[in-house]
C-alpha positions in Angstrom: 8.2 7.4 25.2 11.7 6.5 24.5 12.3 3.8 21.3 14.3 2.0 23.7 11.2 1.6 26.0 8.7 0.2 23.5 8.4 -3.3 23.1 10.0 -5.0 19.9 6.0 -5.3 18.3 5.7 -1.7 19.0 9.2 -1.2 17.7 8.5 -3.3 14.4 4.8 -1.5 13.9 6.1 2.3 14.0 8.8 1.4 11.7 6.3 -0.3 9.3 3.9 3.0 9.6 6.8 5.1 8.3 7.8 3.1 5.7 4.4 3.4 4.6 3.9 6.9 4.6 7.0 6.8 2.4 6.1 5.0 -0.3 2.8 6.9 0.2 5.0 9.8 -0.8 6.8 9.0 -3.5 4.0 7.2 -5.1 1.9 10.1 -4.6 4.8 12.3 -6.3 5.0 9.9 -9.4 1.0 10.6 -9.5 1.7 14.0 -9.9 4.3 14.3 -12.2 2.1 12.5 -14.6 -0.9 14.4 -13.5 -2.0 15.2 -16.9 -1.9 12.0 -18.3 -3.6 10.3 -15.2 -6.4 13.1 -14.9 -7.1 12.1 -18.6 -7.2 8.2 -17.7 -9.1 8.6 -15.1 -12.3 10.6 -17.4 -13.9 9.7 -20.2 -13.6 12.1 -23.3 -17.2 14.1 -22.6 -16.4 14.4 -19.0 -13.3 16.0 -19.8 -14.4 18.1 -22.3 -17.0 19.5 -20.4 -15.1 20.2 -17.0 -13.6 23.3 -16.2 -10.2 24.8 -15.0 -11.6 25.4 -11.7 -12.7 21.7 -10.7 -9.8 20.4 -12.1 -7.7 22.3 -10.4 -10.2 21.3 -6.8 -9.5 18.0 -7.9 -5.7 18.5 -8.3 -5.9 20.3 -5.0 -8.2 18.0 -3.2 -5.7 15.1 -4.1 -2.7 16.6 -3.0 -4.1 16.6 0.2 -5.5 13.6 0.5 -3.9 10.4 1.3 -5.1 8.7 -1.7 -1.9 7.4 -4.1 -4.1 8.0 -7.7 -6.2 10.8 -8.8 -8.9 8.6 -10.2 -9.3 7.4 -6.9 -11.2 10.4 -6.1 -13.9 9.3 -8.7 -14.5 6.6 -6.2 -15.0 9.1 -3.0 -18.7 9.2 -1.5 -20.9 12.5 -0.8 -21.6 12.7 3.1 -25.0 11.6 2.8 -23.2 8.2 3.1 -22.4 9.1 6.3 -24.3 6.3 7.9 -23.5 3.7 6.2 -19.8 4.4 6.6 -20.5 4.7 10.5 -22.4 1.0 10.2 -19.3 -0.4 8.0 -17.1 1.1 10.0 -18.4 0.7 13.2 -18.8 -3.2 12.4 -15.3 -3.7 11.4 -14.0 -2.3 15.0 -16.3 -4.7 16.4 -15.5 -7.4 14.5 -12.0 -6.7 14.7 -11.9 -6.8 18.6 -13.9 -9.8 19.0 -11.3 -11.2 16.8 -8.4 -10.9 18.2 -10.4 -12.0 21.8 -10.8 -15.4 19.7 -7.1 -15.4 18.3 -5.4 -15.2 21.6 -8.0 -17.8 22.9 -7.3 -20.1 20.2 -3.3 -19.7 20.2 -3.4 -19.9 24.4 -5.6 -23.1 24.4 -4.0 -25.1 21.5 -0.6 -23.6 22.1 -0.6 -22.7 18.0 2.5 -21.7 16.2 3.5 -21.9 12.4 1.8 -22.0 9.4 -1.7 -21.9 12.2 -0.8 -18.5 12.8 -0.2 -17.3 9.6 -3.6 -18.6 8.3 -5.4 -17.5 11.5 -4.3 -13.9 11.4 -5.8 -13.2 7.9 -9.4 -11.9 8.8 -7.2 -9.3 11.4 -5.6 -8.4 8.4 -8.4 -7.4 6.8 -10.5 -6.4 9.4 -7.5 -4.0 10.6 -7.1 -2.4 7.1 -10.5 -1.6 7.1 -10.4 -0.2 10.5 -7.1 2.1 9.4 -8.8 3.1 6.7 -12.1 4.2 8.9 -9.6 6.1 10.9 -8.4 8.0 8.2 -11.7 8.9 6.3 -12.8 10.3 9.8 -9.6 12.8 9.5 -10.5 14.0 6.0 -13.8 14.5 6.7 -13.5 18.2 6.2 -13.0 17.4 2.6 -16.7 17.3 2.5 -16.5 14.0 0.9 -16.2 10.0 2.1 -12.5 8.3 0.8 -13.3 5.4 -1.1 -13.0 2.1 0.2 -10.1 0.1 0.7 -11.3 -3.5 -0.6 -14.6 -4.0 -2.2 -15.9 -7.5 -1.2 -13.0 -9.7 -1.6 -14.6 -13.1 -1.3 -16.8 -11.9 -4.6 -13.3 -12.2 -6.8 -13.5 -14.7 -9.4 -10.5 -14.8 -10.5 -6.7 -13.9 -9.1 -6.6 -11.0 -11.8 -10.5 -10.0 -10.2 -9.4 -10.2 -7.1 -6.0 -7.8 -7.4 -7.6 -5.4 -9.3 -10.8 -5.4 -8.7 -11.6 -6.3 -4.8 -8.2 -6.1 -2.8 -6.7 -2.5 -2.2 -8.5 -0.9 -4.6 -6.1 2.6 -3.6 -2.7 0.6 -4.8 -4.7 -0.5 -7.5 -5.6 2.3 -8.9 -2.1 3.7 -8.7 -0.6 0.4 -10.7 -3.2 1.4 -13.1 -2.1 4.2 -13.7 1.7 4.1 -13.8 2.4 0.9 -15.2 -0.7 -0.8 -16.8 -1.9 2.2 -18.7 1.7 2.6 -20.4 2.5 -0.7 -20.8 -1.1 -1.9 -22.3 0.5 -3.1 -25.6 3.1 -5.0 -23.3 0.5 -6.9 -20.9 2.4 -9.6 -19.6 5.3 -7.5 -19.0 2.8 -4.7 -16.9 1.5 -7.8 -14.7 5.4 -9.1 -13.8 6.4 -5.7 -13.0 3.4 -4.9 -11.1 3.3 -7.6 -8.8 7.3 -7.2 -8.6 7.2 -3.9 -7.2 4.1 -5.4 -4.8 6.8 -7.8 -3.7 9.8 -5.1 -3.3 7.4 -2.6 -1.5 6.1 -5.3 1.3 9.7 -6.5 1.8 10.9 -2.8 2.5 7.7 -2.1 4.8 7.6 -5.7 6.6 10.8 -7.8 6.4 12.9 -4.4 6.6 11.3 -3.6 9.4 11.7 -7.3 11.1 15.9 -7.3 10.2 16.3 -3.9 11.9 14.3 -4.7 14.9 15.2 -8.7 15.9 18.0 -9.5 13.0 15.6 -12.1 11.8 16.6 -12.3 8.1 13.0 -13.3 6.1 13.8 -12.0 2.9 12.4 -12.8 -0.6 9.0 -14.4 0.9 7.4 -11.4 0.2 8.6 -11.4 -3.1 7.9 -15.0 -3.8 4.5 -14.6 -2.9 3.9 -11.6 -5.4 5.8 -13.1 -7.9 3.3 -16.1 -7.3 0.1 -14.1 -7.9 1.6 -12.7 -10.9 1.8 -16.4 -12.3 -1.4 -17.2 -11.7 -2.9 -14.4 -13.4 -1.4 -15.3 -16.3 -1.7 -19.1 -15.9 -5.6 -18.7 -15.3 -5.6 -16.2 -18.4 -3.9 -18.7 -20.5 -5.3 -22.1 -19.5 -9.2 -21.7 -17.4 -10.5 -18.9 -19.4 -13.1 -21.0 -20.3 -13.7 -22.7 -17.4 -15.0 -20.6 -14.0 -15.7 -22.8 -11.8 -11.6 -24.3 -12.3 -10.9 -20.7 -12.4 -12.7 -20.1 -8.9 -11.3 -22.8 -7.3 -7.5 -21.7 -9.0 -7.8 -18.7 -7.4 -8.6 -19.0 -3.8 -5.3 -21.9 -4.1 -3.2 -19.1 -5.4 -4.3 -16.6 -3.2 -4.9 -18.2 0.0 -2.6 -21.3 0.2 0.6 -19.4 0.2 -0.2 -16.7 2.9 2.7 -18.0 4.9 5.3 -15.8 3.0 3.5 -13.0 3.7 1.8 -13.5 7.1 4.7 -14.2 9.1 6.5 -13.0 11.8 6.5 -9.7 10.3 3.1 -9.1 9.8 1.8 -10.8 13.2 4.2 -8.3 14.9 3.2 -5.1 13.2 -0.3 -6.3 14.1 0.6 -7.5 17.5 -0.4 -11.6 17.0 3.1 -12.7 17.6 3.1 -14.7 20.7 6.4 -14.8 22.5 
């Protein structure tokens, strides 16, 4: 089908795929040049001691084709005998994901909902949809002979903003920022969390608001970034000020992460995903 056929969502959401695949790319390349280094991160001393040239060099191999962005990842990939339970997740998400947007369109159509409504209504597609994608793509390198990891690992059981980035939310981006910028910059912390969540910020601008200028003209820059830039406060805030204190920090965190949504479930993101009502 010609681009000039497709309808400006359509337009919007194959532009936003190949921006993806190339950051996928060069983050990927960055992984490899410091393949070494990250193999070593990503083992403890025995483990590395004991393994030999030929599974590292399966690992290296089985990475390169994968479309993981770290090598450690891998330690995180599943045998096939959890097969079933990746059919059930899986399987549940699709459904779950269909039903919702059946509700979405509902609610907008019947309330005639616009604004910040939408933005806050279209996070479970967000995550439902990533999970879905990532479903998808497992299926495809199943003759790996092994599960990819999972995308996000429970993100409602974060307990803090710092827990939820690292440890429940994109676990694949996470374990490349781990790698290529925390790792080197350990004795600079506060530094490696501003440049982390700055280069969060630049990357969803490039694959979202990029993508939303081209298409329409609509000029949303720097909400992306503001939103990062806000995350990367209130890991440091909440490290500073309600270490001591979870059930502050609990409450801190869903404020940070959820309240400002807007700037990053906007127009861009409800086109890619096809929520935008016209």
């Amino acid at each position: 089908m010609a681009w000039q056929n497709l309808s400006t969502d359509w337009q919007i959401t194959w532009l936003n795929l190949l921006a993806l695949a190339s950051i996928a790319l060069v983050m990927k390349a960055i992984a490899l040049l410091a393949g070494p280094r990250c193999r070593a991160a990503a083992h403890d001393r025995q483990v590395v001691r004991h393994q030999s040239e030929k599974s590292s060099g399966n690992r290296s191999l089985q990475f390169l084709f994968s479309p993981l962005l770290a090598p450690n990842s891998l330690e995180r990939s599943q045998p096939l005998s959890a097969m079933p339970r990746f059919l059930l997740r899986g399987g549940a998400c699709l459904g779950a994901l269909i039903l919702y947007y059946w509700i979405y369109w509902k609610l907008v159509d019947a309330f005639q909902l616009r604004g910040l409504a939408l933005s806050y209504l279209c996070a479970p597609a967000v995550l439902l949809m990533s999970e879905v994608f990532i479903a998808g793509v497992t299926i495809l390198w199943l003759p790996s002979g092994r599960l990819l990891p999972v995308l996000h690992r429970n993100p409602f059981a974060a307990r803090s903003v710092a827990d939820f980035w690292g440890r429940h939310w994109n676990l694949w981006m996470s374990d490349w920022f781990r790698d290529a910028i925390f790792k080197p910059l350990r004795r600079r912390p506060v530094l490696a969390v501003w440049l982390i969540f700055f280069l969060s910020g630049l990357l969803h601008e490039y694959v979202l608001n990029l993508a939303l200028w081209f298409v329409t003209g609509r000029k949303l820059f720097g909400t992306m970034m503001l939103y990062f830039l806000l995350q990367a406060a209130g890991v440091l805030l909440e490290r500073r000020f309600l270490k001591e204190h979870a059930r502050a920090n609990l409450l801190f965190t869903w404020l940070i992460v959820l309240a400002p949504v807007p700037l990053v479930f906007h127009e861009s993101m409800l086109r890619t995903i096809h929520l935008w009502p016209e």
